[in-house]
C-alpha positions in Angstrom: -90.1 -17.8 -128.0 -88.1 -20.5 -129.8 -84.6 -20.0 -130.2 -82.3 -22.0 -132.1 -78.6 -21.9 -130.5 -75.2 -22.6 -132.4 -71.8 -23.2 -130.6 -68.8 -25.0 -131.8 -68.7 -27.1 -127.9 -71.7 -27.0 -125.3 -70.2 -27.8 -121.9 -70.2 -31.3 -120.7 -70.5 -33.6 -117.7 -67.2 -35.5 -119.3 -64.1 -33.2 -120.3 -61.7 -35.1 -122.6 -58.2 -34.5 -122.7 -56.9 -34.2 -126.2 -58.6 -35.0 -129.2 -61.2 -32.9 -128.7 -61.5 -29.2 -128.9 -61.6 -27.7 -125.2 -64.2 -26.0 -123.6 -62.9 -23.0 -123.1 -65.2 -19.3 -122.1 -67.4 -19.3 -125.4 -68.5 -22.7 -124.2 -69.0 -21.8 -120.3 -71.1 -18.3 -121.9 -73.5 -20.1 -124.2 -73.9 -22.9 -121.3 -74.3 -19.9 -118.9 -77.1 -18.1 -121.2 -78.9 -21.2 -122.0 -79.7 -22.2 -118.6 -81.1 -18.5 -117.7 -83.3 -18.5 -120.8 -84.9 -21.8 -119.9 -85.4 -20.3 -115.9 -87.4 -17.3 -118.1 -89.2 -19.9 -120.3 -88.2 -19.4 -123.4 -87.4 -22.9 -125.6 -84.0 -23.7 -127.0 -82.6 -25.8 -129.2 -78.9 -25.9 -129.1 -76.7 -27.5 -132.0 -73.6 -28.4 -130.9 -70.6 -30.7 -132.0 -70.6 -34.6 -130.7 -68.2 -35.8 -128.3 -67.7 -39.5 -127.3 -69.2 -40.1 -123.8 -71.7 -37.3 -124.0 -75.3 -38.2 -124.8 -76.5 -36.9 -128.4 -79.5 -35.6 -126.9 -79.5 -33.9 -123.8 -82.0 -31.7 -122.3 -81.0 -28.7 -119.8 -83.5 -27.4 -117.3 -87.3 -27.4 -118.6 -87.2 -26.9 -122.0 -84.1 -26.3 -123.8 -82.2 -29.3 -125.8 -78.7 -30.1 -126.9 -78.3 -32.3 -129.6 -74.7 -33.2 -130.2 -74.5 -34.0 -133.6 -71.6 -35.2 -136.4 -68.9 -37.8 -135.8 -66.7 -39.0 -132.8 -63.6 -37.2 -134.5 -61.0 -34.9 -133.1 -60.4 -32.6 -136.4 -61.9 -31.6 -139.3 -65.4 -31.6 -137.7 -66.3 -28.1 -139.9 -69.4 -29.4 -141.1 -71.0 -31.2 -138.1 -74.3 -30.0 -138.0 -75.7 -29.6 -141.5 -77.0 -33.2 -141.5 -78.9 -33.0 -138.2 -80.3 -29.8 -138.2 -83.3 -30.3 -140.2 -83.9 -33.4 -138.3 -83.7 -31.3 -134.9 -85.7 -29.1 -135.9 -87.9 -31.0 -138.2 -91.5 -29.2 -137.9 -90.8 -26.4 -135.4 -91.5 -22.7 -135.5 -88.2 -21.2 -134.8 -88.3 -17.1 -133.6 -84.3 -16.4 -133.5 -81.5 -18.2 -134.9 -78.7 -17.0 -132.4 -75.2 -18.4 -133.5 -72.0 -18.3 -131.2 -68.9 -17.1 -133.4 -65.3 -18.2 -132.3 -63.1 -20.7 -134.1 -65.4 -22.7 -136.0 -65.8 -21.9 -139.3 -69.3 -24.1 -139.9 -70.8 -22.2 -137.1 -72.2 -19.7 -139.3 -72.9 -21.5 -142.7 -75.1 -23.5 -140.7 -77.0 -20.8 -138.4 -77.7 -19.2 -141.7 -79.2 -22.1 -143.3 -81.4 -22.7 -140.1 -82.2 -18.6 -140.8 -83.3 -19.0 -144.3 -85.0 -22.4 -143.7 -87.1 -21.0 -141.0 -87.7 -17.4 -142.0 -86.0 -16.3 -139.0 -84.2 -13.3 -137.9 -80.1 -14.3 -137.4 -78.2 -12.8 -134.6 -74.6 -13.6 -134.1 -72.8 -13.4 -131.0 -68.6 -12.6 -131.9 -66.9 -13.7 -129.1 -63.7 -13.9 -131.6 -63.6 -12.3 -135.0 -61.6 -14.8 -137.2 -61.3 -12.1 -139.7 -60.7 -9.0 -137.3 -59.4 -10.7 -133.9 -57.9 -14.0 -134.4 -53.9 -13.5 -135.0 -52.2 -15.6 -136.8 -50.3 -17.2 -134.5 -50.0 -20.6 -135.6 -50.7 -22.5 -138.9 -54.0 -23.4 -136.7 -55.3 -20.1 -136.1 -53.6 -18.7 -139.8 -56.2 -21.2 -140.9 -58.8 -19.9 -139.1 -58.2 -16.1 -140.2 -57.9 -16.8 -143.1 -61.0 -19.6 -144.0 -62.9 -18.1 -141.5 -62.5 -14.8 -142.0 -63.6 -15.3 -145.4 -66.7 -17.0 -143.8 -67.3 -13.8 -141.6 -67.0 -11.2 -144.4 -69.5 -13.6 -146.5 -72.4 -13.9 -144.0 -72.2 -11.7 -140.9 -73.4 -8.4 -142.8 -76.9 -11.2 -143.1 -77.4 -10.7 -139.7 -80.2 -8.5 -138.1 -78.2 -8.1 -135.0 -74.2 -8.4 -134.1 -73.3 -8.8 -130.3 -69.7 -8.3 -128.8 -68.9 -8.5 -125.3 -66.2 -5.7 -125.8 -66.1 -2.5 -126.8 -62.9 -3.3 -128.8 -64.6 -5.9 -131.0 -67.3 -3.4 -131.9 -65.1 -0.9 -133.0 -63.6 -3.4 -135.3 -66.8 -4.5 -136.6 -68.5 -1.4 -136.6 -66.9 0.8 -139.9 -68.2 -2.7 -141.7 -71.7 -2.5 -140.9 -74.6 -0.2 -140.3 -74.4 1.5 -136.5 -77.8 0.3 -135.5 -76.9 -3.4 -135.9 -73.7 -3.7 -133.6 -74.3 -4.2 -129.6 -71.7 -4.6 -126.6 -73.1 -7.0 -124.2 -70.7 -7.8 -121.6 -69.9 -11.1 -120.7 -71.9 -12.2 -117.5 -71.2 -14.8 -114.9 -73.2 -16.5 -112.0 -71.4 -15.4 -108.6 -73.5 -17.8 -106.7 -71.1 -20.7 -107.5 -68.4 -18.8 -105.8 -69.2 -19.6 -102.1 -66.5 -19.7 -99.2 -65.5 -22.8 -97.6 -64.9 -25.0 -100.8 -62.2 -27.9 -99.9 -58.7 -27.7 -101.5 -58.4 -29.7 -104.9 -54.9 -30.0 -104.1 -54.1 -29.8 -100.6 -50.6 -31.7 -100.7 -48.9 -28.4 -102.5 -48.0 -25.3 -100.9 -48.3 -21.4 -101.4 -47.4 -19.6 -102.8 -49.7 -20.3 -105.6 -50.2 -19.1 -108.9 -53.3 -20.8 -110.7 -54.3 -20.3 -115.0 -57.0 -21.6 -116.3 -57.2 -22.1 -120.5 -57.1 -24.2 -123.5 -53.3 -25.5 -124.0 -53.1 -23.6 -127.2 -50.1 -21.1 -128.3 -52.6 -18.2 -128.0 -53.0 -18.4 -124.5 -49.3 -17.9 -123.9 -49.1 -21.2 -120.7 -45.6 -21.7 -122.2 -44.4 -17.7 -121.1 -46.3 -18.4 -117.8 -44.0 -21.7 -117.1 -41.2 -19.3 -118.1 -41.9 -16.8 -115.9 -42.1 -19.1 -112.5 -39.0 -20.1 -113.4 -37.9 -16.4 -111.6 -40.5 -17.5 -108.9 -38.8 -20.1 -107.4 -40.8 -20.3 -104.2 -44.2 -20.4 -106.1 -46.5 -23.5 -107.5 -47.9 -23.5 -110.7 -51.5 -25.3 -111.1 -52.4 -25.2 -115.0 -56.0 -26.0 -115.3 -57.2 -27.5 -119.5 -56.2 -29.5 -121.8 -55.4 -28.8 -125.5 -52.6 -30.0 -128.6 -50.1 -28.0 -126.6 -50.2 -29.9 -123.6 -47.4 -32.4 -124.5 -44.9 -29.4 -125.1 -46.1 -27.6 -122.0 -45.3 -30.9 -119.8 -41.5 -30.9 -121.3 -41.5 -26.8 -120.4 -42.4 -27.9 -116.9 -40.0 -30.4 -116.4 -37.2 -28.2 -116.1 -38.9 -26.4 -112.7 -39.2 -30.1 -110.8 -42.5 -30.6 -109.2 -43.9 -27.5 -109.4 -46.1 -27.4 -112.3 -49.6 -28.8 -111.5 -51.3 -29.6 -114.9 -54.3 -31.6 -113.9 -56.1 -31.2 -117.1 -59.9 -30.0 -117.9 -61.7 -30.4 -114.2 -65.4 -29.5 -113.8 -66.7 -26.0 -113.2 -66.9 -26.8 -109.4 -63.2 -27.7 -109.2 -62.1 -24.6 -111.2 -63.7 -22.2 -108.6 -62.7 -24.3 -105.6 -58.6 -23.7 -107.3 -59.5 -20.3 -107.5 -60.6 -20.0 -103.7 -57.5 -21.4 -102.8 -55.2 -19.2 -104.9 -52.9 -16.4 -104.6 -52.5 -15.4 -108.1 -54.4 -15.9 -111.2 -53.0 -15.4 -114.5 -54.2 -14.9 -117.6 -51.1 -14.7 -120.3 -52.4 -14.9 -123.6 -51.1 -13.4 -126.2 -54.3 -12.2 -127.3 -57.7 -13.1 -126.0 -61.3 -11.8 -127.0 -62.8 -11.2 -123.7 -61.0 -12.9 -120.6 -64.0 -14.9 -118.2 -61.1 -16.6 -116.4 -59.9 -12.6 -115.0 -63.8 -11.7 -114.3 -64.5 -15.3 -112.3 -61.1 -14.7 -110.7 -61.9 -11.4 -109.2 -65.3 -12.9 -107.9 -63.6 -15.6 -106.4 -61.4 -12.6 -104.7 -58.1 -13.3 -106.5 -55.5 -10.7 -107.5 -54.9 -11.1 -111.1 -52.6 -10.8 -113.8 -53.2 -10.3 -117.2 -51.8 -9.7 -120.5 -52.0 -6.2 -122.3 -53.9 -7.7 -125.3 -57.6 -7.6 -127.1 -60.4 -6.9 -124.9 -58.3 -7.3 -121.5 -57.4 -3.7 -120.4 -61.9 -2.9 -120.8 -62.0 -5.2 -118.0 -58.7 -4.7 -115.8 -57.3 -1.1 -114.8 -53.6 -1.8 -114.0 -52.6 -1.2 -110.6 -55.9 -0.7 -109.5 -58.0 -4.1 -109.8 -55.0 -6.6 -111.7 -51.8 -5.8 -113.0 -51.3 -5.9 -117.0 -48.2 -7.0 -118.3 -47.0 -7.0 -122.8 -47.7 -10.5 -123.4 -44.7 -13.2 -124.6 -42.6 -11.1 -122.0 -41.7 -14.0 -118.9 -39.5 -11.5 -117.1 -42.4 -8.8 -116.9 -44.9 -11.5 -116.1 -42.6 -12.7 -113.5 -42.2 -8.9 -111.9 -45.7 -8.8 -111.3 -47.2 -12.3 -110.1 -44.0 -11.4 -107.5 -45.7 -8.2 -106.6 -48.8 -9.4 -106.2 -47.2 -12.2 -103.9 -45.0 -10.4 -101.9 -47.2 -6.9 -101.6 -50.2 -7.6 -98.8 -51.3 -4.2 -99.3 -51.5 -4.2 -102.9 -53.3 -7.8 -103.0 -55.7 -6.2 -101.0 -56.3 -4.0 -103.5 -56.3 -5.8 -106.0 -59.1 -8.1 -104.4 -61.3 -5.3 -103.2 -61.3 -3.5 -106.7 -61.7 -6.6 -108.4 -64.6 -7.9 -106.7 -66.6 -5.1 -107.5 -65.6 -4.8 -111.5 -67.1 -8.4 -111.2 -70.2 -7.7 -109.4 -71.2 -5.3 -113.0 -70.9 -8.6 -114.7 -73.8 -10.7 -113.4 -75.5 -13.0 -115.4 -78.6 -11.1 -115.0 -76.9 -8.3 -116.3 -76.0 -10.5 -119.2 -79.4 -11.9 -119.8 -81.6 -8.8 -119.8 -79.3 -7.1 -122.8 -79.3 -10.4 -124.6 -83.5 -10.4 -124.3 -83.9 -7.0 -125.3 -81.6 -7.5 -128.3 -84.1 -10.1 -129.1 -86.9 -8.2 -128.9 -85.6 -5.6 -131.0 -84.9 -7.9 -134.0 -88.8 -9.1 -133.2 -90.3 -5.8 -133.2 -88.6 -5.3 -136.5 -90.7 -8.6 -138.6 -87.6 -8.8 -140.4 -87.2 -12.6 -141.0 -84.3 -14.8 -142.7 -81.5 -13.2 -143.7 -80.7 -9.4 -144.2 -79.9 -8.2 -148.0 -76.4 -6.7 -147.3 -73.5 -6.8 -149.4 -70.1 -8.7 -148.6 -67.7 -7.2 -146.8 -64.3 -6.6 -148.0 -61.1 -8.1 -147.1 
């Protein structure tokens, strides 16, 4: 089997703060996916956007390949794979064309050109509808509803197969297109990589200590979270990512002192090793698709807080294995990170709940529905693209 992946950022050796688009928990699933495909055997090809300091060509276990491809630019990088992709794929026999839907709008324009070049069946994973999920926030993300949305309602109906990891997004999705073709695959992470006895990133601050992990971008909600430990003055902050909001969060921070920790984007290693050391982690968007950061949190056997929004409260039963708070509300997100501080009893909880809700995420889980999605769409001969018409707006 030859499979032909598409994601807006593939995970890298090299995080950059800044100009270039963070990798955030698309990136860390399609990563994730790749390397338990190549442990199965399958060959990949992944077509991903280029970023200084990472190698163009790259390969990941036995067989699969990333080819990094377009130019060393921080914006308007929509179109970064059309020129390479016949060249990557340039006399290959390509099974599944398997594209990774967030916030890129080429993403799909380019996974169905690879579909129709190659006669092969097109399966798109939404880990964020711009048409249905993404809120228009920000001029940013208005952008993205609205040009990508458009995208969406063009080409996803071509798909043989439409993946969610939440039962939300397929409810969204699902009045739009025929029942058989929607799936919910819940997201799936590797608890191996959360072992005891990792070393303090950051052993010179104290506890108590609150730790969020996310792209510094409005949707994510780090500016109610700085907010909020302003009621917590006893508590450290450590605000793990980078993004174009990190110069406004840094002036936030500077009216609690020294205790906002914003070390930027740090390898996957480092972010589990935070989480180990941890009392809290937070997670205050103000809306998010899926949340990885809550599910690697409660394997790392950290009470977490969460906002109320998107797919959020499929994952976290309030009071039980994390507490939910409304999101953009500091005072209510500062009521509960205190709880979870100052209750032993209910941290306990909290933990012991939470680490089973992430033991049903495994990335064996994830990688057995993913394969036998594929092999339905196989079964079926159906190649290229599906004759479907367009949704409507």
């Amino acid at each position: 089997m030859h499979v032909v992946r598409l994601t807006s950022v593939f995970e890298c050796a090299t995080p950059q703060q800044g100009r270039f688009d963070a990798v955030g928990g698309m990136q860390v699933h399609t990563a994730s996916l790749t390397r338990a495909f190549d442990s199965l055997g399958a060959r990949q090809t992944v077509i991903t956007a280029y970023r200084p300091e990472e190698p163009r060509r790259e390969r990941i276990g036995e067989l699969a390949v990333v080819y990094r491809v377009g130019a060393p630019i921080g914006a308007m990088r929509q179109g970064w794979a059309s020129p390479a992709l016949g060249r990557a794929l340039a006399a290959s026999t390509v099974d599944i064309v398997h594209a990774h839907l967030g916030e890129d709008i080429a993403v799909l324009p380019v996974a169905a050109v690879a579909a129709v070049r190659h006669r092969a069946p097109l399966v798109v994973t939404v880990h964020a509808s711009p048409w249905l999920t993404v809120e228009p926030v920000d001029l940013r993300a208005g952008a993205i509803h609205t040009l990508g949305g458009a995208v969406e309602r063009w080409i996803l109906p071509s798909a043989s197969r439409v993946l969610t990891l939440t039962e939300r997004t397929a409810g969204l999705l699902r009045p739009h297109l025929p029942p058989d073709v929607v799936d919910v695959i819940p997201l799936g992470i590797d608890v191996s990589g959360f072992a005891a006895g990792a070393a303090d990133p950051l052993p010179e601050i104290g506890h108590p200590r609150v730790v969020c992990a996310a792209r510094l971008v409005r949707a994510k909600g780090v500016d109610v979270l700085i907010r909020a430990m302003a009621k917590l003055p006893t508590a450290e902050l450590v605000v793990l990512g980078d993004g174009p909001e990190r110069a406004a969060l840094l002036v936030l921070a500077t009216e609690l002192g020294d205790r906002v920790h914003m070390p930027g984007t740090v390898p996957k290693h480092e972010v589990l090793a935070h989480l180990a050391h941890a009392d809290v982690a937070v997670l205050p968007s103000r809306y998010e698709e899926a949340g990885r950061w809550i599910i690697e949190a409660m394997a790392a056997g950290t009470a977490v807080v969460a906002s109320r929004v998107g797919g959020i409260p499929a994952i976290i039963r309030d009071g039980v294995n994390g507490l939910l708070v409304p999101p953009g509300d500091p005072l209510a997100l500062a009521s509960a990170i205190g709880h979870a501080i100052s209750e032993p009893a209910l941290a306990r909880t909290l933990v012991a709940n939470g680490r089973v809700t992430a033991s049903t995420h495994s990335l064996d889980r994830l990688t057995d529905r993913v394969m036998l999605a594929y092999d339905a769409v196989l079964r079926s001969g159906r190649g290229g693209l599906v004759d479907r018409p367009q949704l409507s707006a």
